[in-house]
C-alpha positions as CSV (number, residue, x, y, z in Angstrom):
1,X,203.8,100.0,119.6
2,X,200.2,100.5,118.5
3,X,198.1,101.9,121.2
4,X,195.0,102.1,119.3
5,X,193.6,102.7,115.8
6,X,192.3,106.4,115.9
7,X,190.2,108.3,113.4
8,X,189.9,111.6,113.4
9,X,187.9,113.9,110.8
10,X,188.1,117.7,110.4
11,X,187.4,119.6,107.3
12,X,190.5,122.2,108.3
13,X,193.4,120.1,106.2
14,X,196.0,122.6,108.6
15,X,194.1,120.8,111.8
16,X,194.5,117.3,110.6
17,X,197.8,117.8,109.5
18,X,198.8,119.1,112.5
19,X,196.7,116.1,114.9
20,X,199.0,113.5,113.2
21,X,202.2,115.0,113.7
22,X,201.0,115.1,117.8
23,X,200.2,111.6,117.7
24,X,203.3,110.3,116.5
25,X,205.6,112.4,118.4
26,X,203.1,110.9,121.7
27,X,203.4,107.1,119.7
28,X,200.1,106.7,118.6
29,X,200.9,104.5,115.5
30,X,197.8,104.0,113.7
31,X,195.9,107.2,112.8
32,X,193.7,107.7,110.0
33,X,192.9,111.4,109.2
34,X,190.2,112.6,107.5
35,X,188.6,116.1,105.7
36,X,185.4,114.6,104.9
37,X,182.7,112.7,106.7
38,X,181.6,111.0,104.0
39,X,185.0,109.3,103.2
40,X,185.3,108.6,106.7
41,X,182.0,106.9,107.0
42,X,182.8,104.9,104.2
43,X,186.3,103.7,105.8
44,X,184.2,102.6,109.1
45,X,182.5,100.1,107.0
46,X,185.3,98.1,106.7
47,X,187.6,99.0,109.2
48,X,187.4,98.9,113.3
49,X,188.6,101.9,114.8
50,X,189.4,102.3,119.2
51,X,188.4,105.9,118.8
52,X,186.6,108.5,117.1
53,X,187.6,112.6,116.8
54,X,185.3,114.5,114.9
55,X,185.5,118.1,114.5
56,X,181.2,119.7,115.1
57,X,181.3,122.3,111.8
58,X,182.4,120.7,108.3
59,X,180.3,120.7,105.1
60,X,178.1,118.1,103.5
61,X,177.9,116.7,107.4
62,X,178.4,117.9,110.7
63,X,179.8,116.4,113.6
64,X,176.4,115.4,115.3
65,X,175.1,113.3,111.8
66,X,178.2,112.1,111.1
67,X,179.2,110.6,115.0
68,X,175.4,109.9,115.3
69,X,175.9,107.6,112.3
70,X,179.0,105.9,113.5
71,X,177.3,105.1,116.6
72,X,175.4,103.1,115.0
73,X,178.3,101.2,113.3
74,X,180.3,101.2,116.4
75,X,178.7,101.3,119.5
76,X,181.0,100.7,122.1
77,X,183.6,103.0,120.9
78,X,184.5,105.6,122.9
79,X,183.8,109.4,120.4
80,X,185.4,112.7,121.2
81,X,183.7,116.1,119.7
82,X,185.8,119.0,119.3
83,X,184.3,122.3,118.7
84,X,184.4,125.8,119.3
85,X,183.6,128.0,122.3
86,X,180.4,129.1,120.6
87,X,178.8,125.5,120.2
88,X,179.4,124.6,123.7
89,X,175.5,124.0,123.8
90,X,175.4,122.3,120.9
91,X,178.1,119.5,122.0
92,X,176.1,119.3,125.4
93,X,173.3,118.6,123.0
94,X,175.2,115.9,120.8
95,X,176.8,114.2,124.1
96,X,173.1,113.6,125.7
97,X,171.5,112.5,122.2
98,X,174.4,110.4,120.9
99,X,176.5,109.4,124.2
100,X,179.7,111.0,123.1
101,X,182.4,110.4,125.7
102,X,184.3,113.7,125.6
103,X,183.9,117.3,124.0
104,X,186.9,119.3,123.6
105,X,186.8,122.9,123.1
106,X,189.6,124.6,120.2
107,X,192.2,125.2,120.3
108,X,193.2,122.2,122.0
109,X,195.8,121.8,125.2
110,X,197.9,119.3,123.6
111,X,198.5,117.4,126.8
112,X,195.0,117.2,127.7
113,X,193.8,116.1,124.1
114,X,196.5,113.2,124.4
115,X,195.0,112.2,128.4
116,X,191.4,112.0,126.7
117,X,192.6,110.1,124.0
118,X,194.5,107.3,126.1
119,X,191.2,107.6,128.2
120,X,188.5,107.0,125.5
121,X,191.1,104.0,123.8
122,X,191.0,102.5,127.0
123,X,187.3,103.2,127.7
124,X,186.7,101.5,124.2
125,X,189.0,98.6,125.5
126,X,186.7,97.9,128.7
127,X,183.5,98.4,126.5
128,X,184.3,95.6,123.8
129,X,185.6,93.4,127.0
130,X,182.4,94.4,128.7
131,X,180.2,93.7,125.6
132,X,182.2,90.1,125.3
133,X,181.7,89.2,128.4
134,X,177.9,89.9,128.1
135,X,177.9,88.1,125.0
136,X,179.7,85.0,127.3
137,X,176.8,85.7,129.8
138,X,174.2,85.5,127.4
139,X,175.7,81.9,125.5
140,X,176.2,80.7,129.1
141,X,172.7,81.7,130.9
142,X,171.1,80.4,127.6
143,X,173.1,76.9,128.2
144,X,171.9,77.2,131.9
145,X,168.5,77.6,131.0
146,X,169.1,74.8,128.2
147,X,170.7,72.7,131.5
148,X,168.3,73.5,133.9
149,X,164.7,72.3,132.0
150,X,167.0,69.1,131.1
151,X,167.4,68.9,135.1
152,X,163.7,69.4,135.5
153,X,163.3,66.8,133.7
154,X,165.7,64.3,135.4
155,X,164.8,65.4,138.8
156,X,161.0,64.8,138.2
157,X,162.0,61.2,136.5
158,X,164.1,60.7,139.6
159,X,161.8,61.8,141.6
160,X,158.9,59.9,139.8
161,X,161.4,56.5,140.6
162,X,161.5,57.4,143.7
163,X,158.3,57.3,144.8
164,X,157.5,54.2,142.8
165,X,160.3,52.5,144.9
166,X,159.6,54.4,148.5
167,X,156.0,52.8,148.0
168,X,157.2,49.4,147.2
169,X,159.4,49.6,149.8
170,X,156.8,50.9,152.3
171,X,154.0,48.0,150.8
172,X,157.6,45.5,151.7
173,X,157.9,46.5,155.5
174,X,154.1,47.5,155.9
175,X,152.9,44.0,154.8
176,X,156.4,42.1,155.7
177,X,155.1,39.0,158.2
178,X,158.7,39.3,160.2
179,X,158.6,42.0,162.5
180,X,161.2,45.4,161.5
181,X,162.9,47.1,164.2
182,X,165.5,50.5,163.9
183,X,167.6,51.0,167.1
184,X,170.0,53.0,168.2
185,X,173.1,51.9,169.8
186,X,171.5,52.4,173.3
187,X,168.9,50.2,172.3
188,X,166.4,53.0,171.9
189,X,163.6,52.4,169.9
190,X,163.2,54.6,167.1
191,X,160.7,53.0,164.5
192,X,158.7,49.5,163.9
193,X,156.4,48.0,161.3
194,X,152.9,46.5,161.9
195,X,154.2,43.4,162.4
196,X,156.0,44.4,165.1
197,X,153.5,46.1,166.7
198,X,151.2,43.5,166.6
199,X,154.0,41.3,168.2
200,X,154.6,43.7,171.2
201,X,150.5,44.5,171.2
202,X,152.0,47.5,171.5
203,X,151.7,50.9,169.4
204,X,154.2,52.6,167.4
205,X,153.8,55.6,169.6
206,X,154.7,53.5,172.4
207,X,157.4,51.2,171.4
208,X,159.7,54.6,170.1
209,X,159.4,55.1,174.0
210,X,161.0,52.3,174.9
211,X,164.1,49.9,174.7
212,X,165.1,46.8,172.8
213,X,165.8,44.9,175.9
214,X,162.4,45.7,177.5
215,X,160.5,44.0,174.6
216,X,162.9,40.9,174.0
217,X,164.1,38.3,176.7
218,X,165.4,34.9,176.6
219,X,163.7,32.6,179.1
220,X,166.0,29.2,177.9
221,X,166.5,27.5,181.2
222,X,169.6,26.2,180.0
223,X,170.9,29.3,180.3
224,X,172.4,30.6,183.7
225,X,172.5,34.3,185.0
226,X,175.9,35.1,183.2
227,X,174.6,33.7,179.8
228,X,171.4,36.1,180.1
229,X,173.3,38.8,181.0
230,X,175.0,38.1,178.0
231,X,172.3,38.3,175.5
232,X,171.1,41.6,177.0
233,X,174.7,43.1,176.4
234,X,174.7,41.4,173.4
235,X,171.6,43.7,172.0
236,X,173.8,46.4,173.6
237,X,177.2,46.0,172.5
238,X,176.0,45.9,168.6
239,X,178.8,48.3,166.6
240,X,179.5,49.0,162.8
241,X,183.0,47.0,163.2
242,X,180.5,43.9,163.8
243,X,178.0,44.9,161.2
244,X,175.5,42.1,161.6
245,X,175.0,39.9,164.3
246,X,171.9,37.4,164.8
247,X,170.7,36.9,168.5
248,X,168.8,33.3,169.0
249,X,166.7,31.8,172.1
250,X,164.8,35.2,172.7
251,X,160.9,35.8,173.1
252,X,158.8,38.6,172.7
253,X,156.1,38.9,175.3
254,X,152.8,40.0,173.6
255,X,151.1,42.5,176.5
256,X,147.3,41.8,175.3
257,X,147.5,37.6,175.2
258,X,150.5,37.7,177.4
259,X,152.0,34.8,175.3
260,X,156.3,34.8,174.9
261,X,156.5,34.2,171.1
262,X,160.1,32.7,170.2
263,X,161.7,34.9,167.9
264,X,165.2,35.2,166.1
265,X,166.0,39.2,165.3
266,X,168.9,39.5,162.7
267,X,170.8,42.8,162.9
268,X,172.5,44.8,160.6
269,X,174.4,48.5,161.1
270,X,172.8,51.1,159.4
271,X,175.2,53.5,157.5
272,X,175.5,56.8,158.9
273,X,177.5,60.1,159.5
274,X,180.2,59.8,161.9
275,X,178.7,62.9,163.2
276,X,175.3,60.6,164.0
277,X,174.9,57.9,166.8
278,X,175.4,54.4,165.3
279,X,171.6,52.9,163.9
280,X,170.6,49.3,163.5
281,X,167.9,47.5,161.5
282,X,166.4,44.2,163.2
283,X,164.6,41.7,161.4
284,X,162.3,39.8,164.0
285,X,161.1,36.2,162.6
286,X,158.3,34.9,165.0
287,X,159.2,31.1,165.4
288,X,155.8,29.8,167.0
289,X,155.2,27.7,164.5
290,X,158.5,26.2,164.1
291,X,158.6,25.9,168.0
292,X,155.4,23.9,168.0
293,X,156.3,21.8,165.2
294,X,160.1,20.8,166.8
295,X,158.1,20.0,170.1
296,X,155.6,18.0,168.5
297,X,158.4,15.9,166.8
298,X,160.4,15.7,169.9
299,X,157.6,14.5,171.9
300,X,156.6,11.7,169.4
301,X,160.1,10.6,169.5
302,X,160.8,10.6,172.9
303,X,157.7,8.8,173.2
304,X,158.6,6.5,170.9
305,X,161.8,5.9,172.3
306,X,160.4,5.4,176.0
307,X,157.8,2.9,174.3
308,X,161.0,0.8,172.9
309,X,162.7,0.7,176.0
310,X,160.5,-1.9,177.2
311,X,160.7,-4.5,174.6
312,X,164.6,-4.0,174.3
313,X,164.8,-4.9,178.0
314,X,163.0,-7.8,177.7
315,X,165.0,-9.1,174.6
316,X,168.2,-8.2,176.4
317,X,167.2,-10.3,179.0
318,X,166.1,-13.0,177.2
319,X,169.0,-13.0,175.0
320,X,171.5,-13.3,178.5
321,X,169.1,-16.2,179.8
322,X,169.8,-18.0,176.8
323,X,173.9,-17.3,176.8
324,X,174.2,-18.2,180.4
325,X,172.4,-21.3,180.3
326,X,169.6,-20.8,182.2
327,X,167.3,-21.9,179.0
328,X,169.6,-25.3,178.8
329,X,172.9,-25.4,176.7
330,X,174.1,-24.1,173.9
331,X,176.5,-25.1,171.3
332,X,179.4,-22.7,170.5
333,X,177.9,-21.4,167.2
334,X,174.9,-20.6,168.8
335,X,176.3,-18.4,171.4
336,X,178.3,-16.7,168.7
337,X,175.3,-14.9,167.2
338,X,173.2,-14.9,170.3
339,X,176.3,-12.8,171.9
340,X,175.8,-10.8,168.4
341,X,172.2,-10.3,169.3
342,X,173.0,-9.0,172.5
343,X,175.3,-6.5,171.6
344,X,173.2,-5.1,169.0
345,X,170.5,-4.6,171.4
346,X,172.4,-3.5,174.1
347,X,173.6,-0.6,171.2
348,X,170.0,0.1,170.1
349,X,168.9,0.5,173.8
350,X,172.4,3.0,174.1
351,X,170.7,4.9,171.2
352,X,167.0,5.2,173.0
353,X,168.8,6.4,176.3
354,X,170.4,9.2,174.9
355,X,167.5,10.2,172.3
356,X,165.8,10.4,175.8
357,X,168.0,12.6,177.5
358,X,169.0,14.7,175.1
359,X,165.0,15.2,174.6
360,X,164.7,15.5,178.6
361,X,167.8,18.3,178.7
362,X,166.1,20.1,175.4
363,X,162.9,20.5,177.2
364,X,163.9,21.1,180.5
365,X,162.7,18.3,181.7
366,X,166.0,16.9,183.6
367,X,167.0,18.6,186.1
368,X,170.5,18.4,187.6
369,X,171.1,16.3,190.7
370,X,174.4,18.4,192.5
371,X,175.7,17.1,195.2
372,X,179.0,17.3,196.8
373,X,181.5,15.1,196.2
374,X,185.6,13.7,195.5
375,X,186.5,14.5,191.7
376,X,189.5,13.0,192.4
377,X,187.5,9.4,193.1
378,X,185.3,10.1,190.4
379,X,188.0,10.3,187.4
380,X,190.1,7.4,188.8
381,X,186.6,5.2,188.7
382,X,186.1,6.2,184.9
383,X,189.5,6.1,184.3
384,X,189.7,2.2,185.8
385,X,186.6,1.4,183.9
386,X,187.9,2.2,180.3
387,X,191.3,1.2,180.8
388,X,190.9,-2.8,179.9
389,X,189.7,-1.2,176.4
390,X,193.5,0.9,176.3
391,X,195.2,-2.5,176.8
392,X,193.1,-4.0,174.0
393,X,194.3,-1.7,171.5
394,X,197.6,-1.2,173.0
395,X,197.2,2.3,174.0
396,X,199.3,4.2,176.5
397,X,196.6,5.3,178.7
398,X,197.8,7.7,181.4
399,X,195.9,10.0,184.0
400,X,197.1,13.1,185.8
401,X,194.7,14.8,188.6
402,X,197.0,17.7,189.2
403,X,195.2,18.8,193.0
404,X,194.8,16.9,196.3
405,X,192.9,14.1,197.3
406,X,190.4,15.7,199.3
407,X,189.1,18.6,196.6
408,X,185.4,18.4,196.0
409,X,183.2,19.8,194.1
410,X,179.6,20.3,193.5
411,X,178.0,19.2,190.5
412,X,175.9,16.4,189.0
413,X,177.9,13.0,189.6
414,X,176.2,11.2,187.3
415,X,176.2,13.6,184.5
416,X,179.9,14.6,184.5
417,X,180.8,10.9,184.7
418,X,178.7,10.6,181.7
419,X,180.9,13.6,180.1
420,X,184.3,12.0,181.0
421,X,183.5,8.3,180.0
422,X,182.2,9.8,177.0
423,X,185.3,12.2,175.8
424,X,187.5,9.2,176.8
425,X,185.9,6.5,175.2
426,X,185.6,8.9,171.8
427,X,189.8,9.4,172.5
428,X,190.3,5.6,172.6
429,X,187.9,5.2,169.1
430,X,189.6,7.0,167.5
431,X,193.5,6.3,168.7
432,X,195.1,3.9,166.5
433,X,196.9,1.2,168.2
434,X,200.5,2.0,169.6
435,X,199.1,5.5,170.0
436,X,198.5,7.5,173.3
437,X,196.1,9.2,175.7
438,X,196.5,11.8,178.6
439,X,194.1,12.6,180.5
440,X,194.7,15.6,182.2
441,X,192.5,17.6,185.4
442,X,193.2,20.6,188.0
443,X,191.9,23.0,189.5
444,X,191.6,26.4,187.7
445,X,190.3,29.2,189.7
446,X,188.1,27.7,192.1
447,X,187.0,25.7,188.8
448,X,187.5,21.9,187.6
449,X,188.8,21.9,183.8
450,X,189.3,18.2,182.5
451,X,191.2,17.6,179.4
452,X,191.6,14.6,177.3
453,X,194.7,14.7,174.7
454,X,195.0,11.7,172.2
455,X,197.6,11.4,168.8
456,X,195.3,10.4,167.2
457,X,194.2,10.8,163.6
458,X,192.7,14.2,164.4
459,X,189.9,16.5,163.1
460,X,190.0,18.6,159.6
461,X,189.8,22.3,160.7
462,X,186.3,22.0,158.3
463,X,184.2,19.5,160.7
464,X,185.1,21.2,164.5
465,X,182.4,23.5,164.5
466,X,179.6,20.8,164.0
467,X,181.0,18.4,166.7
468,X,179.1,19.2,169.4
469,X,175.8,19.5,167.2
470,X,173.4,16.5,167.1
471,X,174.1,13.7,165.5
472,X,177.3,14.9,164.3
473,X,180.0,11.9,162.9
474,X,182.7,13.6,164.1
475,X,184.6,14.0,160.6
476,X,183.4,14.1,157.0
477,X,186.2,12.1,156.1
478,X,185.7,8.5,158.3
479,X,181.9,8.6,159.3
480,X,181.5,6.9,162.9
481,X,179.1,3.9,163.7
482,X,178.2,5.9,167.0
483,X,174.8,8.0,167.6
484,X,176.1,11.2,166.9
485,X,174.7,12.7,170.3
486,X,177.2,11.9,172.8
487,X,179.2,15.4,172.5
488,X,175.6,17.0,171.9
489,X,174.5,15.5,175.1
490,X,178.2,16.5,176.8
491,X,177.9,20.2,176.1
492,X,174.2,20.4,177.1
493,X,175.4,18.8,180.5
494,X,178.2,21.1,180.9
495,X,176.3,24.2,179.6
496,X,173.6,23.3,182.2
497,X,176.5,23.5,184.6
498,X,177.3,26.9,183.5
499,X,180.6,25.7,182.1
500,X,181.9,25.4,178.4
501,X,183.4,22.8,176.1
502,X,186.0,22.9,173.3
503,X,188.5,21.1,171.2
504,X,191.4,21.8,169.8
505,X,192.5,19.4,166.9
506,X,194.7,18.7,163.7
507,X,194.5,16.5,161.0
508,X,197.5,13.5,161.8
509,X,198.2,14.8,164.8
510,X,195.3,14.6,167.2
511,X,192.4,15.8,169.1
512,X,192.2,17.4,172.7
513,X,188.6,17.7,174.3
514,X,188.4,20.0,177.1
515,X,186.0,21.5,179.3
516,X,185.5,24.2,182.4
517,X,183.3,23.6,185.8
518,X,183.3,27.3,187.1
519,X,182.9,28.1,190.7
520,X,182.3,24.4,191.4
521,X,185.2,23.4,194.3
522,X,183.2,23.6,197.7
523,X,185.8,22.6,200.1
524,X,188.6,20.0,201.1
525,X,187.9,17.3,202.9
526,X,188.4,17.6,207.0
């Protein structure tokens, strides 16, 4: 095996002679010997050796030209100067001029000639891998360079884009008419736009101080003191697993007018490190406006309704004077329509009564009436009052008050009567004939809950959560000939009440209506 390509150049034909012998016997493979520097000079041209011996004293060049020239050809290769006692100082002068590795002084120690050579062949090695690496270095920090003004450029495009966008964004929220709130999930305050601060009438500087739920309230009075409680943890209880959540019936008080403003803030998490605390963006939309405009409208129809009232009572009247024959007789046709008459009004003057209440509940107006009283007596009165209409249509019609005679209970009597004859007389609408109702009451935890189960054709899964909304028709599917407020006007009466309302339907099977009086049993009868 070839450990290296040597040339080595003496003018002594006995030397060389001898030098290549040593190499093989060692197995140096490839060695090129030379007795003249010119030849060998001429042989470097075209060939790449690992190492170069030259003797210091030979004709027509010595060692120092001759190495000094094939320096130049071969930098990196590691050269070895042999010479005689006598030039010592002139091989200390050719190693510092020409950066020869190694001077050996004749004769030779055969052993430490072969150590050099293995030495300067593997010196010659590390040099070229040395020199390639530089030249790697070089190609690559040129690409770097190439890279890094092409990242320059980017970054300050980027960056350029950046800015362009930061500013829109900061003209969006600076100018925004909705009020922009970031919270953490304390509620902490941690920044606002102008139109926030000139909500609050309060600074920047002095809203980061504070906390969500010192600025916003609700002040519905529909709304007892678990339900406030529950917007307040509502602002609290804001998480990324419920990413967005929109909180209703709140006002902002203003510190400088002192006016509430009605407001709506949307929510939405902010993404974060799960390192950081959790960090919400609100959206505040100031509802003044809309607030004035509903009441405005609700006033002109609840005036407009009261103003009715009095001509439909007359007409009903009227209309009964004529069908009893106060007015004289009648013949059969006539009270036919006049009956017609009647009803109509008496369903038009249904209508105006609850437009006015539901107007009366919206704005606070009505106030409940509690007194204390049987709930038992109460449920058997509606239930005796709507069961003729059962036996019209054939309807099994059964009641179950699951508690004793004596329970009472403290509520509005005239209100929850209105609840129960309504959720009842909606069961019997809309059971087909043959079909059956339960109606079903206890007591639940110091609590009245009232059910009312029919088979009935039922409710698509679609149209439930708009039932209790105004003016709802109950299904998509059959559209009623009723107002469309009576389970509006239910849950406003049972959410006034602190309770809650539900159903629980499917489509060809039927409908159950429910709701929950909380904390309303005072006592059994002594």
């Amino acid at each position: 095996m070839s450990l290296g390509k040597i040339i080595y150049v003496d003018d002594e034909v006995m030397l060389t002679s001898t030098f290549s012998t040593l190499m093989k016997i060692e197995g140096f493979k490839d060695v090129v010997v030379f007795n003249s520097p010119v030849e060998a000079l001429e042989y470097l041209k075209t060939e790449t050796p690992d190492l170069i011996i030259s003797d210091f004293l030979m004709p027509d060049m010595n060692g120092l030209e001759f190495l000094r020239e094939a320096k130049k050809l071969y930098p990196e290769v590691s050269m070895i100067l042999l010479t005689a006692y006598a030039d010592k100082e002139n091989a200390i002068k050719t190693i510092n001029e020409i950066g020869v590795y190694k001077y050996i002084e004749k004769p030779w120690d055969n052993d430490d000639l072969v150590m050099n050579i293995k030495n300067g062949i593997e010196r010659s090695h590390l040099l070229a891998d040395l020199r390639e690496k530089i030249s790697e270095l070089e190609v690559a920090k040129a690409q770097l360079k190439a890279y890094s003004g092409e990242l320059e450029v980017l970054v300050a495009e980027r960056t350029k884009e950046l800015t362009v966008a930061n500013k829109k964004l900061a003209g969006i929220i600076n100018y925004c008419a909705d009020g922009i709130i970031i919270i953490d999930a304390k509620g902490n305050i941690e920044q606002v736009n102008p139109a926030c601060e000139n909500m609050v009438g309060l600074s920047a500087d002095a809203l980061t101080k504070m906390k969500i739920q010192e600025i916003a309230y609700t002040d519905n009075p529909l709304l007892n003191k678990s339900q406030k409680s529950s917007v307040k943890s509502a602002i609290l209880g804001l998480s990324c697993e419920n990413s967005e959540f929109l909180l209703r019936d709140l006002y902002i008080r203003n510190v400088v007018t002192e006016e509430a403003i009605p407001v709506e803030i949307n929510f939405a998490a902010l993404s974060s490190d799960e390192s950081e605390m959790e960090r919400f963006v609100g959206v505040i939309r100031n509802f003044s406006v809309q607030k004035e405009t509903e009441r405005l409208r609700d006033d002109f129809i609840a005036t407009l309704t009261h103003d009715l009232r009095t001509p439909l009572l007359a007409a009903i009247q009227t209309l009964k004077f004529f069908i009893d024959g106060s007015l004289g007789d009648l013949k059969d046709q006539q009270k036919v329509l006049l009956t017609t008459m009647l009803q109509s009004n008496e369903d038009l003057l249904g209508l105006v009564n609850a437009l006015l209440e539901v107007y009366r509940f919206e704005s606070g107006k009505l106030s409940l009436c509690k007194t204390v009283f049987n709930v038992k007596d109460l449920i058997k009165q509606c239930y005796d009052e709507l069961e003729p209409l059962s036996v019209k249509k054939n309807i099994s019609f059964n009641l179950t008050c699951d508690f004793d005679d004596d329970v009472l209970i403290d509520a509005d009597r005239a209100e929850i009567k209105r609840v129960i004859i309504n959720l009842c007389g909606n069961a019997l609408n809309y059971t087909n004939k043959g079909g059956t109702i339960e109606i079903i009451a206890k007591i639940v935890s110091n609590g009245l809950m009232f059910s009312v189960v029919d088979n009935g054709n039922g409710i698509p899964k679609e149209d439930i959560p708009h039932l209790f909304m105004r003016f709802s028709q109950g299904t998509c599917k059959k559209r009623s000939t009723g107002t469309g407020l009576g389970l509006y006007l239910s849950r406003q009466i049972i959410e006034a009440h602190g309770g809650k309302i539900w159903v629980e339907s499917k489509v060809n099977t039927g409908s159950e209506f429910s709701f929950l009086l909380t904390d309303v049993v005072a006592k059994s009868r002594v």
